[in-house]
N, C-alpha and C positions, 0 to 999 in steps of 0.2 A: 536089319541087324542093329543091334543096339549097342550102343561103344561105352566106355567108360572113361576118364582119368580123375586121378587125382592127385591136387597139388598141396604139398604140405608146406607150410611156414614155422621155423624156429627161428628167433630171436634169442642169440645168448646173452649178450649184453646187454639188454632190453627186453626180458622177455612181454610186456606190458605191452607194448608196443605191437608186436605181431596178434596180438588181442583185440587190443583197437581197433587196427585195420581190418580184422573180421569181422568185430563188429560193425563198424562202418560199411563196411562192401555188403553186409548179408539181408539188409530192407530187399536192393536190386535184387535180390536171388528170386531165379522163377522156379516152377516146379520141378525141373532140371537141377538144380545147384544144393544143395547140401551141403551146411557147414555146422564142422566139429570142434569146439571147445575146450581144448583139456588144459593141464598148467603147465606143459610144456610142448606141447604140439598143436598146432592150428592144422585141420585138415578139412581142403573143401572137394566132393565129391560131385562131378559134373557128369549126366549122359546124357548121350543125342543119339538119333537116329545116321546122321549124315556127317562123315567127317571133317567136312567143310565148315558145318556149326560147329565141331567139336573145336577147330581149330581157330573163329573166328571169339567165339566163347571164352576160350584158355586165354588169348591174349586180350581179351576185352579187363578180363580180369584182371589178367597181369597187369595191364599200363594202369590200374586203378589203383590198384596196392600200391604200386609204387609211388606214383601220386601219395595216397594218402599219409605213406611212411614218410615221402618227402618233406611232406607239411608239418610232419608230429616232430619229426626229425628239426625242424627251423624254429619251432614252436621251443623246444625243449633249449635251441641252442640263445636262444635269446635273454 
């Protein structure tokens, strides 16, 4: 069975930001990961077979965004 999710990013007061980080995170993307682009929505679409990738996947991503905003976020404040 084949699963889905997908996780959306808005940045309201930075929209620039949640951009970034897409771009950044989307070289890593394998044939599974799909990421959307718009000027106000970031949307990355993930499937797997097995929910356990699904779940190992979502949060690989997550801890890396966040990273990455952390950085852009220290970068900006300096």
């Amino acid at each position: 069975m084949k699963m889905y999710c997908t996780i959306e990013f808005r940045e309201v007061e930075n929209p620039e930001i949640a951009e970034i980080v897409a771009k950044s995170l989307s070289p890593d993307n394998l044939r599974n990961i799909e990421t959307n682009i718009d000027t106000d929505n970031i949307s990355i679409r993930i499937s797997t077979e097995k929910i356990t990738s699904l779940i190992a996947t979502v949060d690989d991503y997550l801890m890396n965004a966040k990273i990455a905003e952390d950085i852009l976020r220290d970068i900006k404040n300096k």
